[in-house]
N, C-alpha and C positions, 0 to 999 in steps of 0.2 A: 603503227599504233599511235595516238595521238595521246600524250604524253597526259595532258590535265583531266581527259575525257575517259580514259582507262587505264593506264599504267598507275597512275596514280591512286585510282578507286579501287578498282579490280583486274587481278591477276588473268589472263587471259589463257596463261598455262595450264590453271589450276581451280580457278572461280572465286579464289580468296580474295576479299577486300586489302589492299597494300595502299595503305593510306600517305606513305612515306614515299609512294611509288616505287620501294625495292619487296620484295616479297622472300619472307623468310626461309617458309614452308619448301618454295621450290630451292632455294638457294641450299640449302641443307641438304635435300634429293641428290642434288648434283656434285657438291663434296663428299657424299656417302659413294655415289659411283667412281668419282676418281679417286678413290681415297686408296686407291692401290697403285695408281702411276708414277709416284712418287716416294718412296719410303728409304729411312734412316736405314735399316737395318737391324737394330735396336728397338725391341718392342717395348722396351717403357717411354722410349721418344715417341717414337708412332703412335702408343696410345695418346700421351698426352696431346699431340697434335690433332689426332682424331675427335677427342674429346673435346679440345676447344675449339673446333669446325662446326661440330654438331651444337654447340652453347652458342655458336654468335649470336650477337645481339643488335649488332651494328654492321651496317653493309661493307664499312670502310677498314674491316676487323680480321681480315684471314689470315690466320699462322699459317704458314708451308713449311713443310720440307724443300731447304735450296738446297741443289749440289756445288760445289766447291768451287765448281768449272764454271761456275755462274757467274764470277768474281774477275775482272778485270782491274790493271789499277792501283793493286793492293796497296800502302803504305800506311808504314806505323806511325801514330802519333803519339803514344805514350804504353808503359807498363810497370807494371808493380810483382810481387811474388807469384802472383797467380794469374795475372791475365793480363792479357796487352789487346789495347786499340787499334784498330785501321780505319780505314778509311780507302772505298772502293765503288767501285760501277759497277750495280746488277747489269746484266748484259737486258738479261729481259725484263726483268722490272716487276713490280711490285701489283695484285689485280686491282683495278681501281674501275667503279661500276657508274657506268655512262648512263642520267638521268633521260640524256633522249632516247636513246637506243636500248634502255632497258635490257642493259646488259651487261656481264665485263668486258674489261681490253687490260692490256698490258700497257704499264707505262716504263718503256725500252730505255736505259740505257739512266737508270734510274742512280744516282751517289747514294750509297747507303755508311753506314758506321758498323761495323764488326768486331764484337768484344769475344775476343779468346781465351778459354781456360785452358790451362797447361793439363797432360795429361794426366798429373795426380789426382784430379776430381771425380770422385766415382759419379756414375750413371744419375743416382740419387738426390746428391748433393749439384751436380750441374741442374737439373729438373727444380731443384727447390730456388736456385738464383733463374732460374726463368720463369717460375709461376709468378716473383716478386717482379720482374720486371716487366709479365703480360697484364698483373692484373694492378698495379700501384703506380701516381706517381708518373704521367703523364706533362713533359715539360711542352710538349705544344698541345696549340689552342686546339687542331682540330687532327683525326685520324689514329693510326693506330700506336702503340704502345712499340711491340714488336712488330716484323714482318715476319720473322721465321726462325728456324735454327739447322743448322748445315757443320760443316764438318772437312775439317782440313787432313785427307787420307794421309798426308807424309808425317803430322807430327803429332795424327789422332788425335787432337784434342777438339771439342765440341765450340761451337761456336753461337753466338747470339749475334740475330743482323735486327740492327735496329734502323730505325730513319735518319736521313740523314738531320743535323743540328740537335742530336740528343746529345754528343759528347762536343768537345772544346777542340779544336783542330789542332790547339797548341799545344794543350799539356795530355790533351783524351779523356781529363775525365768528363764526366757528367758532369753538364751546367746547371749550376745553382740555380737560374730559371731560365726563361726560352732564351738559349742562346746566349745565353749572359755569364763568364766564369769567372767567378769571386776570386779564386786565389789564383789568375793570371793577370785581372787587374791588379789587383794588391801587388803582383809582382813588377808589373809594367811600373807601377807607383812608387815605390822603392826605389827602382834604376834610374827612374827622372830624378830623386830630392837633388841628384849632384847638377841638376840644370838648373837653380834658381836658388834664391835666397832673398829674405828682406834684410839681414845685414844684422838678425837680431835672432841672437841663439835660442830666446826664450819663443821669440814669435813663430820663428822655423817649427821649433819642436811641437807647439798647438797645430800649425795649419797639417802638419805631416801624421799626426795622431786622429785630426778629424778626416784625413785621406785614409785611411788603416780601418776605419770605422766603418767607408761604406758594407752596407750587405742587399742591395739592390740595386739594378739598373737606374733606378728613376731617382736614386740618390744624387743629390749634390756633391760634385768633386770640389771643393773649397782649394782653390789658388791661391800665390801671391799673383799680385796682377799689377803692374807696371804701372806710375802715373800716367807715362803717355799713353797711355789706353784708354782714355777718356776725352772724351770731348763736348762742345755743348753745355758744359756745366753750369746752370740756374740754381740760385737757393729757394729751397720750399719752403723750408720752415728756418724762422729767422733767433728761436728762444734755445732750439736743440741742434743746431748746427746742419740739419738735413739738406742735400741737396739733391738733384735728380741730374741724370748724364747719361750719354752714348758709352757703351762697352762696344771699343771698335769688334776687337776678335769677337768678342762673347763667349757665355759660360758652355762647358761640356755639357751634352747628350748623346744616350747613347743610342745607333740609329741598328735593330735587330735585322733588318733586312740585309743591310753590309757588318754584322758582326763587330762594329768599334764604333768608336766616339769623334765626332765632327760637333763643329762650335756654331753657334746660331750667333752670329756676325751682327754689328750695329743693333744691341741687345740695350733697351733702357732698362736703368738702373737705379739705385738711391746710394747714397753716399752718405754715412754718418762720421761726421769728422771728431776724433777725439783729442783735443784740445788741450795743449800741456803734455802729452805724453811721449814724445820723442826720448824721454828717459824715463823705461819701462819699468812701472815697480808695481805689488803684486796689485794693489787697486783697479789699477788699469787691465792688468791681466785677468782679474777675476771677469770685472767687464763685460770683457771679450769674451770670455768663457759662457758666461751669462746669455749677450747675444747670439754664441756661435750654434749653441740649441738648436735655432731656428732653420725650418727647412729651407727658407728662401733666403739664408745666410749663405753667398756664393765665393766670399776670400777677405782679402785684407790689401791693403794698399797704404801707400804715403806719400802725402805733398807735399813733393821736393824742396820749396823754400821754407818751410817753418818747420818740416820734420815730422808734423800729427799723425799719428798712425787713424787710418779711415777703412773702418767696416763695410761692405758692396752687401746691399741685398735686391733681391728682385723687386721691380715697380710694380706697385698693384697688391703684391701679396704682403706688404711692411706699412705701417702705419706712419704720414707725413711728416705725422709729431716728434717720434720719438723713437722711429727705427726700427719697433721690434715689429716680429711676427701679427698679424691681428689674432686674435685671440678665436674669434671667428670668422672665416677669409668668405665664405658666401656672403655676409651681411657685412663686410670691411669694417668691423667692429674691435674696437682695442679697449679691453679694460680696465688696463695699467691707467691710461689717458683719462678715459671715463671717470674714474676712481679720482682721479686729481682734480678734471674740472669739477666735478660732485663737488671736493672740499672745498674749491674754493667760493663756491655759489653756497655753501653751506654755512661758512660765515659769515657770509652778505646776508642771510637770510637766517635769523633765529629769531625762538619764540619768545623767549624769555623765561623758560620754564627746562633745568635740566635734563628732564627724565624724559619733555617729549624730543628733544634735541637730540640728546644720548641715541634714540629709538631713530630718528630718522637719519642720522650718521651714520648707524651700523644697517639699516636698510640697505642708503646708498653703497656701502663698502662691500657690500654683499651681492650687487648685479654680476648677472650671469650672462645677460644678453641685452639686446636692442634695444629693450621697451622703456617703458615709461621711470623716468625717474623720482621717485619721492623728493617730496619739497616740502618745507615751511611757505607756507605761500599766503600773504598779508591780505586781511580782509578787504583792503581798498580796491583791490584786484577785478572781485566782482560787482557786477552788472545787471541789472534785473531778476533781483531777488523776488522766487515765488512761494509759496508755500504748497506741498502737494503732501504732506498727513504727520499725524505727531501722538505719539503716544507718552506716556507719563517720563521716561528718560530721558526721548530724541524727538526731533523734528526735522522731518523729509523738507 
């Protein structure tokens, strides 16, 4: 059957149009006839399985009944009062439905995660933690939710098999997003502060607070980061101390395909050196606090011969001038900056009349974006004055 020419249009089983190239109609047919080769034992399991056989809606969606014997492998990786994790090999695997072949197959020897309830949970109450876990709440991008629900005969207690990277391999629970476990990093985070310091109790205790902070993968880990870890260093901006540099190691990423964090090496940088502060008092601290907001704020550092404590943000995403974040990072636009040079092209440039000065200050103080800046702008300016209409007030 030629995959774009009919599996795709029309069901060749049935005559139905299966525009997805799976077709529902029969796939339903065919879990309604095996829907007896397989059974719990337990007819409020079996119904519900049955029931959401016949509702698929997605080809990549079949709860099953697994037997126990299915499970190779088994080991725990965490538990709480009521239920503990594993981590295991389906033998045979999970059906996964072949676009050329217009058909299923088995994917053998499949690692799945297996959440155990103890056996105080009645029939009811397990049914109700797996409706939440078939139909909510989905930490991968694509496939099912569940695979099935099975059953360990020696210690009776019911079981949930999910796919595998729905739970944390370390601690078991469920990962705050794909593959990502918040309160294992936070923990990993913790047992590092005894490997470093900048030598400053006040500074230690910011960078360790903004470490405590993250709650996503694509957060910022904020380091102390060694002076010799720079190299290359040019100044860019000669009024705000900015410079630009090589981050030999480079800042943390977290890579989901290997489940942890690897450093993006010879990483440019900008460097905001703060000047006078080698003896930190709260000025200085607020500062920092100020800048540390910023997402492309990646740690802190100090050069060894004068002592200045210096701010690291990402090249590209921080403004040359003055360090911070841009206000808007598509158009590399900085307001703070804007807002300064405005004033000072606004006293070069006045009318001589309060109320319309007043009005184009707070114009300029008030930009939101890229465009055009209001100005006092001196009639000598223009060029080829025409007149094109005028009425009793104005004249075009």
């Amino acid at each position: 059957m030629s995959y774009y020419s009919e599996c795709v249009y029309k069901c060749e089983r049935c005559g139905n149009y299966a525009p997805s190239g799976w077709c529902k109609s029969c796939q339903i047919n065919d879990l309604e006839k095996n829907s007896t080769i397989r059974m719990s034992g337990n007819e409020q399991i079996d119904n519900f399985i049955q029931k959401a056989q016949l509702e698929i809606n997605n080809y990549n969606n079949i709860v099953e009944w697994i037997p126990y014997d299915q499970f190779n492998n088994i080991k725990e990786l965490g538990k709480d009062e009521l239920t503990t994790i594993y981590s295991a090999i389906w033998k045979n695997g999970p059906l996964q439905y072949d676009y050329n072949k217009c058909e299923y197959s088995r994917q053998q020897n499949n690692k799945v995660n297996l959440k155990s309830y103890n056996s105080k949970y009645y029939t009811y109450e397990f049914l109700s933690q797996v409706y939440v876990a078939y139909s909510t709440g989905n930490v991968r991008e694509f496939g099912p939710n569940i695979y099935g629900i099975s059953q360990n005969p020696h210690a009776e207690s019911y079981i949930i098999v999910f796919p595998n990277g729905y739970h944390c391999d370390k601690c078991g629970k469920k990962f705050t997003v794909e593959k990502w476990c918040r309160s294992c990093q936070i923990s990993d985070l913790e047992k590092k502060f005894t490997n470093w310091t900048s030598g400053n109790e006040k500074i230690d205790n910011l960078i360790q607070e903004r470490q405590l902070r993250i709650n996503f993968y694509t957060d910022f880990i904020v380091e102390w980061i060694p002076y010799d870890q720079f190299k290359n260093i040019e100044k860019v901006n000669f009024t705000d101390g900015i410079y630009s540099t090589i981050w030999k190691d480079g800042p943390l990423y977290y890579d989901n395909s290997k489940c942890s964090y690897l450093r993006k090496q010879n990483k440019t940088v900008n460097l905001k050196y703060l000047h006078n502060s080698q003896n930190i008092i709260d000025e200085f601290l607020n500062e920092i606090k100020t800048y540390s907001i910023s997402k492309s704020f990646c740690g802190m550092s100090q050069k060894l011969d004068t002592k200045d404590y210096i701010l690291v943000f990402l090249q590209n995403e921080t403004c040359d001038k003055c360090g911070r974040q841009f206000t808007y990072e598509n158009t590399k636009y900085c307001k703070p900056c804007q807002i300064d040079d405005s004033g000072k092209i606004s006293t070069n440039r006045i009318s001589g009349n309060k109320e319309i000065d007043n009005l184009i200050q707070e114009m300029q103080l008030n930009i939101n974006n890229h465009g055009t800046v209001v100005e006092w702008i001196p009639y000598t300016q223009f060029n080829i004055i025409k007149e094109l209409g005028k009425d009793k007030l104005i004249t075009i």
